[in-house]
C-alpha positions in Angstrom: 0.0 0.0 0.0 1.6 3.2 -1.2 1.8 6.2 1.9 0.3 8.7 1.2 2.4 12.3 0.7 2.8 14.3 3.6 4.4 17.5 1.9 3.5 21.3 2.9 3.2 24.3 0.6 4.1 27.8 1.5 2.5 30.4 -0.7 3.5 34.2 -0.6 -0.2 35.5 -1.0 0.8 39.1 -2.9 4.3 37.6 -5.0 1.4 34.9 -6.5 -0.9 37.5 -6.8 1.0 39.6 -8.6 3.2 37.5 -10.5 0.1 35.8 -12.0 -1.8 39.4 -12.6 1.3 39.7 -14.4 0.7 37.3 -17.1 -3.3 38.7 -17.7 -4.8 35.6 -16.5 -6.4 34.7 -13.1 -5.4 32.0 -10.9 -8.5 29.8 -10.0 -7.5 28.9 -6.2 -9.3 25.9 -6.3 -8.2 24.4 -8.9 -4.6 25.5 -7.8 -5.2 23.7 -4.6 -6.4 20.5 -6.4 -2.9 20.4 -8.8 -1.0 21.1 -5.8 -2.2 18.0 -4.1 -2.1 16.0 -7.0 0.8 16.6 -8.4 3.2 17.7 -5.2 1.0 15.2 -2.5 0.4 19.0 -0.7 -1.9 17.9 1.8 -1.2 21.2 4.1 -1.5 24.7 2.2 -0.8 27.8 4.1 -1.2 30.9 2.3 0.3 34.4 4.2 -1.8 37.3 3.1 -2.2 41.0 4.3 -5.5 41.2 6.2 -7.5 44.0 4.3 -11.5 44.3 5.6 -13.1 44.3 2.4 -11.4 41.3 1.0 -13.1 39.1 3.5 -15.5 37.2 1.0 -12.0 36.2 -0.9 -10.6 34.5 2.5 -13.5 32.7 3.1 -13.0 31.2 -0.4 -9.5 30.6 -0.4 -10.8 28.6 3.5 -13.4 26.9 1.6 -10.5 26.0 -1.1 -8.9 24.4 1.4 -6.1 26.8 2.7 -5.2 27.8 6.0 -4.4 31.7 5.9 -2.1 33.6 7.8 -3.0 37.0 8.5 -0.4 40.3 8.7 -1.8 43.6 9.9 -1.1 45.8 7.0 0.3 48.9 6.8 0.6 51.5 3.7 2.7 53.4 2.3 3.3 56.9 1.1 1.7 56.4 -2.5 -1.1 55.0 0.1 -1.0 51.0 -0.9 -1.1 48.5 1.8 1.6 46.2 2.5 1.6 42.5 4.5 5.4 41.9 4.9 4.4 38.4 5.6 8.2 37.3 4.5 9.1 36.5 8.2 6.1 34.7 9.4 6.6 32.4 6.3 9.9 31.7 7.2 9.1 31.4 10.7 6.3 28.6 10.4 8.2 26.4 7.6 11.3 26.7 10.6 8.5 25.6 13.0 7.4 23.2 11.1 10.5 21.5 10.2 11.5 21.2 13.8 8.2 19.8 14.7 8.9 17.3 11.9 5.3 18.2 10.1 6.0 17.6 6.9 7.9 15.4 4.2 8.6 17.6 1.9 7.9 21.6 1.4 7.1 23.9 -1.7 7.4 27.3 -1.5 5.3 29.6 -3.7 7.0 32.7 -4.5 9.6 34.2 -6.9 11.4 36.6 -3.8 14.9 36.3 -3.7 14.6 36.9 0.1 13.5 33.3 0.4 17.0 32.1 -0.4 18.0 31.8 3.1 15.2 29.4 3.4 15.5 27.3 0.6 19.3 26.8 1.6 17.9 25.6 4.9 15.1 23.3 3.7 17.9 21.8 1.2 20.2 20.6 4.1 17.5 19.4 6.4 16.5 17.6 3.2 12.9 19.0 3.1 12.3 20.6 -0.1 10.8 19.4 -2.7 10.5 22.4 -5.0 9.9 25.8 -5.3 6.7 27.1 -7.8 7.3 31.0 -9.3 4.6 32.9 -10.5 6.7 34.7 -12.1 8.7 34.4 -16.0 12.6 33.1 -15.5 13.8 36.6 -16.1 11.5 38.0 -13.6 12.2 35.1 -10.7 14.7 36.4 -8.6 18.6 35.3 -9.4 19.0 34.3 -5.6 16.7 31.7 -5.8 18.0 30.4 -8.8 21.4 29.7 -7.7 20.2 27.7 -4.7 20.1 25.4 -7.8 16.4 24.4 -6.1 13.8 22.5 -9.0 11.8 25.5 -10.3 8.3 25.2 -11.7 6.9 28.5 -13.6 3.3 28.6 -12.9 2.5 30.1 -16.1 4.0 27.0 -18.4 0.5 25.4 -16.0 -1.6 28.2 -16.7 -4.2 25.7 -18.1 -4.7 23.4 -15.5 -5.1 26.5 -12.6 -6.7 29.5 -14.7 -10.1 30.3 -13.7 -12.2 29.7 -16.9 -14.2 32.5 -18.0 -17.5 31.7 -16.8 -16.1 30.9 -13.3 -15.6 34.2 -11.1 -13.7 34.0 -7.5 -15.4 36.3 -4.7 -13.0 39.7 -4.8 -14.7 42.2 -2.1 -17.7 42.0 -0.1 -20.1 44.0 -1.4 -21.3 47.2 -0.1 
């Protein structure tokens, strides 16, 4: 009887979010949650997201998709945008969850070079199994192409996790 895959993704909420908007195409979370346990045996998804007030119908989506969220406080800056910097509480609960020994394997969804740190540690514990940019080649950063990691380009899988035209994710509560 084969065991079943105990592997963890990781998913920078804005870097997928805007790498994808990126290409012109929308991301259908469900169906990006489905591949993710098919293909990479994800059978934990964490997603770190700015919490913004009006985007509450989209989190209970991405719950009823099957994610766990994190939630950062956001603040904004001077050209008034808001901004999660969830970076360290990603890294912080793939450390935590190595050293609980959650996981098999992890995937980390994001094309930030200031996840190279990580992916050098998740290499040498022997824990990573690859990391999915939403970004093109040229755009994914340089530093996490020379931790020499396996690198998937979400848009060479743009069929199998666009949302269709007729299909519409929740984006705002409405007033």
């Amino acid at each position: 009887m084969k065991k079943k895959s105990n592997n963890y993704a990781y998913i920078d909420g804005a870097n997928l979010h805007r790498g994808i908007a990126g290409f012109g195409w929308k991301l259908d979370y469900r169906r990006f949650r489905v591949w993710l346990s098919e293909k990479y045996g994800v059978s934990h998804a964490y997603i770190f997201i700015g919490l913004i007030a009006k985007y509450s119908d989209l989190y209970k989506y991405l719950q009823e998709c099957g994610y766990t969220i994190v939630f950062k406080e956001v603040v904004y800056d001077s050209d008034g945008k808001p901004k999660g910097n969830c970076d360290a509480d990603l890294v912080l609960q793939v450390a935590r969850d190595t050293y609980e020994n959650k996981f098999d394997s992890a995937m980390l969804v994001s094309s930030d070079g200031d996840y190279a740190s990580l992916i050098k540690f998740l290499q040498e514990k022997n824990k990573l199994k690859a990391i999915l940019s939403p970004s093109i080649p040229q755009k994914c950063s340089i530093l996490l192409k020379r931790t020499n990691a396996p690198i998937t380009y979400l848009n060479g899988v743009k069929n199998k996790i666009s949302l269709k035209n007729k299909e519409k994710a929740p984006i705002k509560d409405e007033p």
